[in-house]
N, C-alpha and C positions, 0 to 999 in steps of 0.2 A: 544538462546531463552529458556526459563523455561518451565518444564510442568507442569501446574497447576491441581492441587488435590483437592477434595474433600473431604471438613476439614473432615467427620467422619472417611474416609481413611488415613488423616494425622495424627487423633488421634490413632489411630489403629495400625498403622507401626509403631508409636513410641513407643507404649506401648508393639510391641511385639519387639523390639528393646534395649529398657533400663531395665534393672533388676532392679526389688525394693532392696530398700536401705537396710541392713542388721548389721550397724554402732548401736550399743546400749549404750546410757548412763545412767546415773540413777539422779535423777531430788528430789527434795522434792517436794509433792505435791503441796506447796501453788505456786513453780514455775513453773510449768509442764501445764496452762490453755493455749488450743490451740496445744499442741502437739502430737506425734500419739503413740500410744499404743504400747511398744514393745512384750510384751508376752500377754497370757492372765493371767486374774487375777482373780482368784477363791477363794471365800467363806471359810475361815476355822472354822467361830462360826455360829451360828443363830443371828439373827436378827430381833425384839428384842430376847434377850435371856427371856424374863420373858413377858407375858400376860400383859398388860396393857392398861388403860384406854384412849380413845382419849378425853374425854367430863371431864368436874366439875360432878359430881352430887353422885349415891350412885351405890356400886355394888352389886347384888344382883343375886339370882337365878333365872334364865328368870320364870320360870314353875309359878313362886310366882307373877307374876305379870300380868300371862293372866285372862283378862277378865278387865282390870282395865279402869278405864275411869273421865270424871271432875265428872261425876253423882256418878260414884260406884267406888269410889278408892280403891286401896288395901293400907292393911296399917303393915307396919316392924318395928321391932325394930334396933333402929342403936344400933349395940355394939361397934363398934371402928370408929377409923379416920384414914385413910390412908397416912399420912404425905409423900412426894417427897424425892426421894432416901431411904425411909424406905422400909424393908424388909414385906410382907405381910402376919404375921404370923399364927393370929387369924382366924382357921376356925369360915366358914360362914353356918351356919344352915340353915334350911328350916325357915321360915317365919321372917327372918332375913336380916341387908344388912350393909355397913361399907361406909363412905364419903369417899369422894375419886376423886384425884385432879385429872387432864389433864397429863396420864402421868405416873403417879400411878403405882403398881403393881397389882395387882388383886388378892384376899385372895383364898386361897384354899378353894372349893365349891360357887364359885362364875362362870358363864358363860356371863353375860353380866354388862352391866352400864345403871342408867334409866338418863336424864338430870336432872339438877337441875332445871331445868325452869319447869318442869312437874311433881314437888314435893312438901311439905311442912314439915317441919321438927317443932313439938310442943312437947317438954319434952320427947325427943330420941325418938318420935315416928313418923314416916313419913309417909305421904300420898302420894300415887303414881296415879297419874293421865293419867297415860299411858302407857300402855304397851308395852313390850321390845320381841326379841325374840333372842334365844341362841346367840351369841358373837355381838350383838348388839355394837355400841361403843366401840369396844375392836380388840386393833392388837392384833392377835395372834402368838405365839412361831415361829418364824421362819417365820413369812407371810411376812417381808421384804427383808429378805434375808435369804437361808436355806444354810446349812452346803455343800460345795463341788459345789453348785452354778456357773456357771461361769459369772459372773458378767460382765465382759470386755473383750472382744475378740480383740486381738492382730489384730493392723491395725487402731483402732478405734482415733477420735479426742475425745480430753479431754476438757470438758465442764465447768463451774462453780457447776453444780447438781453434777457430776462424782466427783469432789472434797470432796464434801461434803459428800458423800455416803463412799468413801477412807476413809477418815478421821474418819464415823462412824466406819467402819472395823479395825480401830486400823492401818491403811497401812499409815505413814507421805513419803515414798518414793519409786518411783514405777520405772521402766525401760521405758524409751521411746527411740522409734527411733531419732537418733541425725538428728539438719536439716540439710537440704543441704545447704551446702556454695555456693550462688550465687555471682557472681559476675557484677556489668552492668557500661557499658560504652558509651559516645555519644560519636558521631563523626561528623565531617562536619566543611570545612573553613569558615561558613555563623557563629557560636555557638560561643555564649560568656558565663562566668559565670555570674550568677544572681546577682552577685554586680556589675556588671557593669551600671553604668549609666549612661554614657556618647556612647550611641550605634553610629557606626559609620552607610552610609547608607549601607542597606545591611544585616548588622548583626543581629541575635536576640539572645533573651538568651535561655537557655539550659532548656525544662521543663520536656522532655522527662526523662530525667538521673534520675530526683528528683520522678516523678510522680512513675513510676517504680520498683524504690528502692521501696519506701513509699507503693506500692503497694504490691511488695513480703514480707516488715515484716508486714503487715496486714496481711498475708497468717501465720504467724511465720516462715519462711524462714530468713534463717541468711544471709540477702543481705546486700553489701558496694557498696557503689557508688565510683567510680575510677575516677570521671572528663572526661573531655573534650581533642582528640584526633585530630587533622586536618585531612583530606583525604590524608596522606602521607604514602603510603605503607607500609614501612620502621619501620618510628615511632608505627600506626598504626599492624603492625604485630607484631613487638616487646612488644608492651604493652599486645596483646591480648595472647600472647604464655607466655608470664609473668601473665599475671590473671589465664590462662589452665593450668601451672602446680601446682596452690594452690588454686582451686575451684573445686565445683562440674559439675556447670555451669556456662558458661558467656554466658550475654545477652549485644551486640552489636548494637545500636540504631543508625538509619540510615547508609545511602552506602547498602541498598537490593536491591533496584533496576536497574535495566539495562541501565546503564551511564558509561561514560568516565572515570568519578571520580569515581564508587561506586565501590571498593576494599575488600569490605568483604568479598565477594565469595572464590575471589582467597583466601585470607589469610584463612578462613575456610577450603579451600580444600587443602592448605599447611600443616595445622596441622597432628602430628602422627595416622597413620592408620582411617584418614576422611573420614567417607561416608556421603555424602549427601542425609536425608529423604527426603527433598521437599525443591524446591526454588519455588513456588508458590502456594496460597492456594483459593480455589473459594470461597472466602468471601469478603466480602465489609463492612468496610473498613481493608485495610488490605494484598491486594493481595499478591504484592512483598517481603514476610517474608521466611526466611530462617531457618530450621533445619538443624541439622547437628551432626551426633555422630563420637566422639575419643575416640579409646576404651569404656570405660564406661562414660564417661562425655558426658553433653550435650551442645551444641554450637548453640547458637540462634542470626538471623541477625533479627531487628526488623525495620519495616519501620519507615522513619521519622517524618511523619506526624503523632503531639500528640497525636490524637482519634485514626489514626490508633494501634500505639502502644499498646493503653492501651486495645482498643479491641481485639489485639489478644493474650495479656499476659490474660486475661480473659477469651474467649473461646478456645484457643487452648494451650498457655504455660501453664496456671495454670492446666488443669489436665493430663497433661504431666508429671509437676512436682510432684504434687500429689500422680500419679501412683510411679513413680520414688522413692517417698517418705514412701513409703507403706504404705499411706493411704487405706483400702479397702471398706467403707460403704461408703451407699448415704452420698451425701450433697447439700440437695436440696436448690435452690433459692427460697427465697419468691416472692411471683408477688399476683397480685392482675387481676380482670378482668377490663376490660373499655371502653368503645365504640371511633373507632379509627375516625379522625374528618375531614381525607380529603384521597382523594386515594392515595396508592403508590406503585408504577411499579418497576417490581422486574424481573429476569431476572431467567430463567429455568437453573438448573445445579449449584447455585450460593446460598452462606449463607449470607442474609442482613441481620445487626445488626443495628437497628434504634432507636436511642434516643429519648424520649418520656419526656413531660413533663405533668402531672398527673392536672387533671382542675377538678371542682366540680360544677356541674350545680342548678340550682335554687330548683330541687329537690332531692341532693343529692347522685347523680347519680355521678361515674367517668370516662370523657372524657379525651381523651390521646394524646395530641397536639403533633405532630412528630418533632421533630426537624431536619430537613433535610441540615444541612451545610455540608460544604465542610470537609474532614479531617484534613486540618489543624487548622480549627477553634475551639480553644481548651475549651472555652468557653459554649461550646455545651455541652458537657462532666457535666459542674460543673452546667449550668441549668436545667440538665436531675433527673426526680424520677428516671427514670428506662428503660429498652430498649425491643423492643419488634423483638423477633426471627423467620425473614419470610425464612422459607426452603428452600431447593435446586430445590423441585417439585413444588413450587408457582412462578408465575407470578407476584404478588403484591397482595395488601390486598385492598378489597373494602370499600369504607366509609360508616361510623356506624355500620359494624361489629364490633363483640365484637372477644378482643383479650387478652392475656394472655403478662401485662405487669409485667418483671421482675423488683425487685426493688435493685437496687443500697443498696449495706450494708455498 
C-alpha cells in the first residue's frame, strides 16, 4: 500500500530533489517566445537615445506656454519642421516652437510638446490653446531603458513584449535554457491507436498519450509521444529504460495504480539509482500518480483515467517540470470570480480539482456550473472554462458563494 502525500509536500520534495537545468543554448529571438531566460540581460545604450515626441503637434518651451487657454492663447513662431528620423538641429528660442511628428526628436531648448488638436497654425504663427508643463508629451533620454539596466533576469519566460523590447536593444539572439526532453508513453491491453476503427469490445483508443504530449509543447517542452505499450513487463520495461537513457523525463500513462497488471512501480523502482518521491498524492483526481527520481532525471507514472492525467500534469508535473527547468518567477493563472451554483462536499486533508463551466445570468453576473463526472469522462475536460481549487483545510464549497475560477489557457 502507498503513502499518500500532500500535493504541496510532493511539490516540495521534488523541488528540493531536482536541480534546475543548467543546459544553455542560444536561440534567435524571433525563435526563442515561451522559453526561459538563460543569463541576465543588461542594458548597454539608453533608451530612447534622443528626447522625443509622443503626440503630432509643436515642441516648444513649457514656460511659453503657462497661462494659455481657448480664451487667451499664447501665440509662437514656428521656425522649423521636424521631419522623422531627422536630426533636431535648429535651436529653439523662447517664444518660439518647431512641428513635430509622433516620434520626433526634440530640438535643443525645447522641454515639452503642445498637441496639435490644441493649436492652430495661420502664416507660421501658432495659437496655443493649452498649456503644457515641462516634458509633457515627450520620452525622455533613457526613460525606457537606461544604460546597465538589468532588463531580464535569468530564469524568466519570454513573452511577445520581451521580443520586442530585445529587438529595440539591437539583441537578434540571446541564451536560453535548453528544454527538457520529455518523453510520454501509454500503456494498457484495453488501448488502441486512434486510427483504429474498427474497436473490438473492450478496447478504447489512446487519448491520454496525445492529450499530454500536446499538453507539454504548450508548456514549450520538447515532448514525443512513443505510442502504445501492453501491460507486459518485459516489453514494457524495455521501452521505458530505452526512452531513460535519451530523455530528461518520461511520463508513463496508466499501470499507477495497485493491480495485478499495473507494472510501472516495479519497472520505475528497477531503474539506475531509483528513489521513489511519492506513489500517492491527496488530490482528486488523480490519487494513484507516481514520481520517481534516477539520478537526475525525472520518472513520472500517471494514472489512467484522461482527466486524471491531465490534472496532475497541470497541478503537480508542470511545476516540477518548470522548477526543473529554471524557470524562477510567477506564473500566474488567470480566473475570474463567479457564484458557485450547487454544493460540493470535499473531504479534509485532500486537494479537489473541479471543473466548472462559466454561465452568465440575465444580469451579467458569472455563475460557475460544476461539472462533477467521473475521471474517465474525458469530455468534462473539453466542456470546462476553467476549474475551481477547494484546499486540503475545506470540507466542500457552499452554494452561491463566490469562488476564484481558474480559466483554462
Amino acid at each position: 500500500m502507498f503513502l499518500v502525500k500532500p500535493v504541496s509536500q510532493v511539490i516540495k520534495e521534488c523541488f528540493e530533489a531536482f536541480i534546475p537545468s543548467e543546459k544553455i543554448i542560444s536561440l534567435q529571438i524571433e525563435q526563442s517566445l515561451g522559453y526561459i531566460i538563460g543569463e541576465d540581460i543588461i542594458a548597454d545604450e539608453n533608451i530612447p537615445q534622443f528626447a522625443r515626441s509622443t503626440v503630432d503637434g509643436y515642441a516648444v518651451t513649457a514656460e511659453d506656454t503657462f497661462g494659455s487657454s481657448e480664451n487667451m492663447p499664447s501665440f509662437l513662431e514656428m521656425t522649423h519642421e521636424i521631419l522623422m528620423g531627422q536630426v533636431a538641429s535648429n535651436i529653439l528660442n523662447n517664444g518660439q516652437c518647431q512641428r513635430i511628428a509622433t516620434g520626433g526628436m526634440l530640438p535643443p531648448g525645447s522641454n515639452a510638446v503642445v498637441m496639435q488638436e490644441y493649436t492652430e497654425c495661420v502664416d507660421e504663427m501658432v495659437s496655443i490653446y493649452r498649456a503644457v508643463s515641462p516634458g509633457e508629451n515627450v520620452i525622455k533620454v533613457g526613460e525606457d531603458l537606461s544604460v546597465s539596466q538589468i532588463v531580464f533576469n535569468k530564469g524568466q519566460r519570454i513573452r511577445p513584449q520581451d521580443i520586442g523590447i530585445l529587438a529595440a536593444m539591437g539583441i537578434l539572439s540571446i541564451k536560453v535554457i535548453k528544454p527538457l526532453r520529455v518523453a510520454v508513453l501509454s500503456t494498457g491491453d484495453e488501448l488502441v491507436a486512434p486510427n483504429n476503427k474498427n474497436l473490438q469490445f473492450g478496447q478504447i483508443r489512446d487519448t491520454n498519450g496525445y492529450a499530454v504530449t500536446a499538453f507539454l509543447k504548450q508548456k514549450n517542452f520538447d515532448a514525443d509521444y512513443h505510442g502504445i505499450i501492453p501491460d507486459n513487463y518485459d516489453q514494457l520495461n524495455g521501452k521505458v529504460y530505452e526512452l531513460y537513457e535519451n530523455y530528461d523525463c518520461v511520463i508513463v500513462s496508466g499501470g499507477s495504480s495497485v493491480g495485478t497488471k499495473d507494472v510501472t512501480c516495479n519497472i520505475i523502482e528497477g531503474l539506475p539509482d531509483s528513489q521513489i518521491i511519492t506513489h500517492g498524492i491527496a488530490i482528486k483526481p488523480g490519487k494513484p500518480t507516481i514520481i520517481a527520481k534516477s539520478f537526475e532525471k525525472i520518472i513520472v507514472g500517471l494514472p489512467g483515467h484522461p482527466v486524471s492525467a491531465l490534472v496532475i500534469m497541470q497541478h503537480i508535473i508542470l511545476p516540477i517540470l518548470k522548477n526543473k527547468q529554471g524557470f524562477q518567477t510567477e506564473d500566474y493563472t488567470p480566473y475570474v470570480k463567479a457564484q458557485i451554483l450547487q454544493n460540493i462536499d470535499s473531504q479534509t486533508g485532500r486537494t479537489d480539482i473541479i471543473r466548472v463551466k462559466l454561465i452568465q445570468n440575465d444580469d451579467g453576473e458569472l455563475m460557475a456550473q460544476p461539472l462533477l463526472s467521473k475521471a474517465g469522462v474525458f469530455s468534462s475536460l473539453v466542456k470546462a472554462d476553467g476549474y475551481i481549487v477547494i484546499a486540503e483545510s475545506l470540507e466542500g464549497i457552499i452554494q452561491n458563494s463566490i469562488v476564484n475560477v481558474n480559466l483554462y489557457k
